[in-house]
C-alpha positions, 0 to 999 in steps of 0.5 A, spaced: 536 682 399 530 683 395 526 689 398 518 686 397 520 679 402 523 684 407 516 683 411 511 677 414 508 673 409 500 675 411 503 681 409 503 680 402 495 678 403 494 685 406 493 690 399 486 686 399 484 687 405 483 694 405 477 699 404 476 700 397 475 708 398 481 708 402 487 712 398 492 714 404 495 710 410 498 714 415 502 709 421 506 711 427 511 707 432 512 708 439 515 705 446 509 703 450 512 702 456 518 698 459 519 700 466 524 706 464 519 711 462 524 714 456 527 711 450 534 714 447 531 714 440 537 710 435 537 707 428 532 710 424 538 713 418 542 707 419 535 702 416 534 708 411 540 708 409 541 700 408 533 698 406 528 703 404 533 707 400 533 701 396 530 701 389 525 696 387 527 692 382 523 688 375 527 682 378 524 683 385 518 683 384 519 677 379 522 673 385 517 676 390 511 673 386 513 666 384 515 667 391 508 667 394 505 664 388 508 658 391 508 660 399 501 661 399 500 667 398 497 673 394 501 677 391 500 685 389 504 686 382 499 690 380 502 696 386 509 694 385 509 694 379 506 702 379 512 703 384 516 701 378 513 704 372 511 711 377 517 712 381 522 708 379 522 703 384 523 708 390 518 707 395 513 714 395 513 715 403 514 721 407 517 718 414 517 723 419 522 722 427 524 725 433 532 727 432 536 720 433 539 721 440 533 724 444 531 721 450 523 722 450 518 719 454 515 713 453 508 713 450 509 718 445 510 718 437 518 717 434 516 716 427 510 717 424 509 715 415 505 716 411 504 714 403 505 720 398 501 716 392 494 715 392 495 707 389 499 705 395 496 705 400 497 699 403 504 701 402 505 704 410 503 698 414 508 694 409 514 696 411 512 695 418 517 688 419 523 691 417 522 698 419 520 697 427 525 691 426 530 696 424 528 702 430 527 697 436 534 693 437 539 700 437 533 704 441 533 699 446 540 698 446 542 706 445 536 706 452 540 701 457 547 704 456 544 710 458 541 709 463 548 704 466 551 711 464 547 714 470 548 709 475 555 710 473 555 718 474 553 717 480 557 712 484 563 716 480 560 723 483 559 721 490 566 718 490 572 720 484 572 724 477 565 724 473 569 727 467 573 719 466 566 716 465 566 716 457 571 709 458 567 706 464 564 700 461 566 698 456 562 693 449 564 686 450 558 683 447 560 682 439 560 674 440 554 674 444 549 676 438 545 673 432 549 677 427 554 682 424 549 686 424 547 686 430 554 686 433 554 693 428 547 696 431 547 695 438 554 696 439 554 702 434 548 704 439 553 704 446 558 708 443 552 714 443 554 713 451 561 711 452 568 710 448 570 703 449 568 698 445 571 691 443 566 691 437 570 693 431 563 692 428 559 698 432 564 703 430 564 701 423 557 702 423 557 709 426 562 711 421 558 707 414 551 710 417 553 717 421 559 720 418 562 718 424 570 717 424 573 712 430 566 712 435 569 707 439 576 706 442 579 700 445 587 697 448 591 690 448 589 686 452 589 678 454 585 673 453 585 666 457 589 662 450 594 667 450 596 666 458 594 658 458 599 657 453 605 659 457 602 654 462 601 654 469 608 654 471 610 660 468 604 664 469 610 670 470 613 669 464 606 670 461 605 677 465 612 679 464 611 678 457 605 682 457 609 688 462 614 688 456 610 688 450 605 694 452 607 697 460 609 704 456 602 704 454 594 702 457 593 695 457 589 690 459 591 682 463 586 677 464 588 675 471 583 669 472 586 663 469 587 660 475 588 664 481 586 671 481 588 674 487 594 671 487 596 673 480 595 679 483 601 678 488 605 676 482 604 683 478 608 686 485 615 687 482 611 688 474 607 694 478 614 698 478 615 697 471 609 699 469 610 705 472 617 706 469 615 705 463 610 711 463 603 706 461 598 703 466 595 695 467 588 694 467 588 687 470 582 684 469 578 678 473 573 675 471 571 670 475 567 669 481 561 673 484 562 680 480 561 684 487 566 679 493 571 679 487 571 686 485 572 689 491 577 683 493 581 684 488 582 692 489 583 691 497 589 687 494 591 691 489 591 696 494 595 692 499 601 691 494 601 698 491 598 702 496 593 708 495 590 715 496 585 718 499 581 722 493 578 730 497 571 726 498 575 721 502 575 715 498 581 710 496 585 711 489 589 706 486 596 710 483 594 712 475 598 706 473 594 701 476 587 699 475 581 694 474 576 692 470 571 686 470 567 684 465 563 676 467 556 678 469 555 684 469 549 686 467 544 692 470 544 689 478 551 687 478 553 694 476 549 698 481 550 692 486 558 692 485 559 699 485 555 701 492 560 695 494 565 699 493 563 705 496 561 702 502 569 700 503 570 707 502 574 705 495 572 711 489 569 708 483 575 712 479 578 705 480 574 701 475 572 700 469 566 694 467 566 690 461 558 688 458 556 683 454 550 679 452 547 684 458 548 689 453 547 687 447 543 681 447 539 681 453 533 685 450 527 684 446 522 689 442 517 688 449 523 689 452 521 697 451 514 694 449 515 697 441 510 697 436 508 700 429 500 702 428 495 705 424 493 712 426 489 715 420 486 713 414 484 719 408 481 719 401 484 725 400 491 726 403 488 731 407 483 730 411 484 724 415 479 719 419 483 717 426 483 709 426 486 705 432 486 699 436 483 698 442 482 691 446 478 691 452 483 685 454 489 689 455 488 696 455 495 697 455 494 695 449 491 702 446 493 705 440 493 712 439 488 715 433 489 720 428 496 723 425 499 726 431 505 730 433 511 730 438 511 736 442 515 738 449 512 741 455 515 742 462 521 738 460 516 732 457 516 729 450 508 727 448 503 726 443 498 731 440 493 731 435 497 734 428 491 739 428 492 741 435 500 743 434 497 750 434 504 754 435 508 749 439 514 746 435 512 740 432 519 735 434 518 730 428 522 732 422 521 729 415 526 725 414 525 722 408 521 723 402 519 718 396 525 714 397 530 719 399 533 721 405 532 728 406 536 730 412 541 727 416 544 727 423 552 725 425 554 721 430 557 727 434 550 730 434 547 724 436 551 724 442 551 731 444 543 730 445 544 724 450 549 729 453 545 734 454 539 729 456 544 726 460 545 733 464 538 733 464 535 728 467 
């Protein structure tokens, strides 16, 4: 991908519609709203790492300007190529961010950039359809699976072991995406959270971008071809295979090719082979109203096998049986099967949800209401004149001025005034400098932040 064409078209006009003094721009992203009042900030390192490392080449600009030549659009070779003569390419911008896997409030800067060369100062607000595009997905993403986490540490704390949470909902949502990368990022994004994945791309994607070694776990499991193909008649032989196959491990058995509940019956006898073997099934229906059925599927799982009742006086399956469901389950199916369960007195130790577009396509940037603005404009570097949007159609709308900092006050992140930091820490790092990345994170450190947020909340 050519680095020049990783923007919008009317991007390509904008070198000329600045002021002509103007020699420095500084720009910043925030989420400005979206109804949780915090975001678990995710994905910055992975878009620097893969985009804006990148050198500009001669064949890039080349490309770039016979490009717009016959798009209609201006082209700036003149600052592209000074990148090249000046810089070899490499982007000459100072990126500043909050640590990846800090939950911070909304309204507040995440990332602040400025250029670091007087001749590009269009260069800031050049880079924004990339940048924003690279942020406001895994943040989105990294932000709902935290707050599923929360709505499953409460169940699990009222009624069995908050400590099994890490393998409570599982990523089922590579096929659901636009792209790899998608796949790669948002469910990347979900590992920050939780441990089960089916998307073999997100754990690849934490370990190409963050160091990380296998993020992500996950066990055999079935799908409906490989129970259809032995046929409904023997629809027994297809569960004894599965017993046979994996019972001295954790495995999954999809159970809704016909008749869920009544499969469940015919696992009766496969139960005790499981059990003998030293594994535990996980069967899964996945069909039908998310909340009836659970709860269902429980109840008859518990009528064959029988249960316990844990020391908070909820029933528990044995350790060799268990259920997951993963057909639409989403933010309010979640809480809603989960408090159904409760109300039978059943602990939610004994499942596990699968997500799937819920998780990692169900989402938009205004789904957490992300931009990227201009906030400073200098002719010097130094001393900077505070720009911003401010449309009286839409005060929500209204865009921070002047070059800001990130601090936190009685447990809140908010914005000030860089010039007004005083003593206070300033909790935006430079992350990178003139096409180099200057400090990076590992995903282990990314999830002992959310972690502790997690506790915090």
């Amino acid at each position: 991908m050519n680095p020049i064409l990783n923007a919008d078209s009317y991007k390509l006009s904008h070198f000329l519609q600045y002021p002509k003094d103007m020699k420095y721009a500084s720009s910043y992203v925030e989420s400005r709203g979206g109804g949780r009042g915090k975001v678990l900030f995710y994905g910055l390192q992975a878009f620097l790492m893969k985009y804006l490392s990148q050198k500009i080449t001669g064949d890039d600009i080349l490309e770039a300007k016979d490009f717009a030549s016959r798009h209609g659009e201006p082209f700036n070779e003149k600052g592209w190529r000074h990148i090249l003569d000046a810089h070899g390419g490499a982007l000459p911008l100072q990126i500043e961010a909050v640590a990846e896997g800090t939950l911070v409030d909304t309204g507040s800067v995440l990332v602040q950039l400025r250029n670091t060369d007087p001749a590009c100062f269009w260069l800031p607000q050049y880079v924004e359809t990339a940048l924003l595009r690279g942020i406001w997905y895994p943040t989105t993403v990294a932000t709902n699976s935290f707050f599923y986490k929360q709505t499953i540490l409460k169940y699990l704390s009222e009624t069995g072991d908050p400590r099994t949470v890490d393998f409570r909902l599982h990523d089922f949502g590579a096929r659901g995406v636009s792209s790899f990368e998608s796949a790669g990022l948002g469910g990347s994004a979900h590992l920050i959270n939780f441990k089960g994945t089916d998307t073999i791309s997100g754990a690849l994607f934490a370990r190409e971008f963050y160091g990380a070694d296998i993020a992500g776990f996950s066990i055999p499991a079935a799908e409906h071809s490989t129970i259809t193909a032995w046929g409904v008649e023997n629809e027994s032989a297809a569960y004894e295979n599965m017993a046979a196959r994996f019972g001295s491990g954790t495995f999954a058995c999809v159970i809704d090719s016909y008749d869920a509940l009544n499969a469940i019956g015919i696992w009766t006898d496969l139960f005790d082979r499981v059990k003998e073997k030293g594994g535990t099934v996980v069967l899964r229906p996945d069909s039908g109203n998310p909340v009836t059925m659970a709860a269902a599927s429980l109840e008859r799982m518990m009528e064959i096998a029988g249960y316990s009742v844990n020391e908070l006086g909820y029933k528990v399956l044995p350790n060799h049986i268990r259920l997951i469901y993963g057909d639409g389950i989403d933010e309010k199916t979640l809480g809603a099967v989960l408090e159904e369960l409760k109300e039978r007195k059943i602990s939610a130790d004994n499942i596990s949800f699968g997500m799937g577009g819920a998780l990692l396509q169900h989402l938009n940037r205004d789904t957490l209401r992300f931009a990227m603005k201009l906030n400073a404009v200098s002719n010097d570097g130094e001393n900077w004149v505070g720009v911003s949007k401010n449309p009286n159609s839409d005060p929500s709308k209204h865009s921070k001025s002047g070059r800001l900092a990130l601090v936190k006050r009685e447990g809140k992140y908010q914005s000030v005034p860089l010039g007004e930091l005083g003593g206070r820490q300033n909790k935006l790092r430079t992350v990178f400098l003139n096409g180099e990345i200057v400090e990076k994170t590992t995903f282990e450190e990314i999830r002992v932040r959310a972690a502790e947020a997690s506790i915090q909340i």
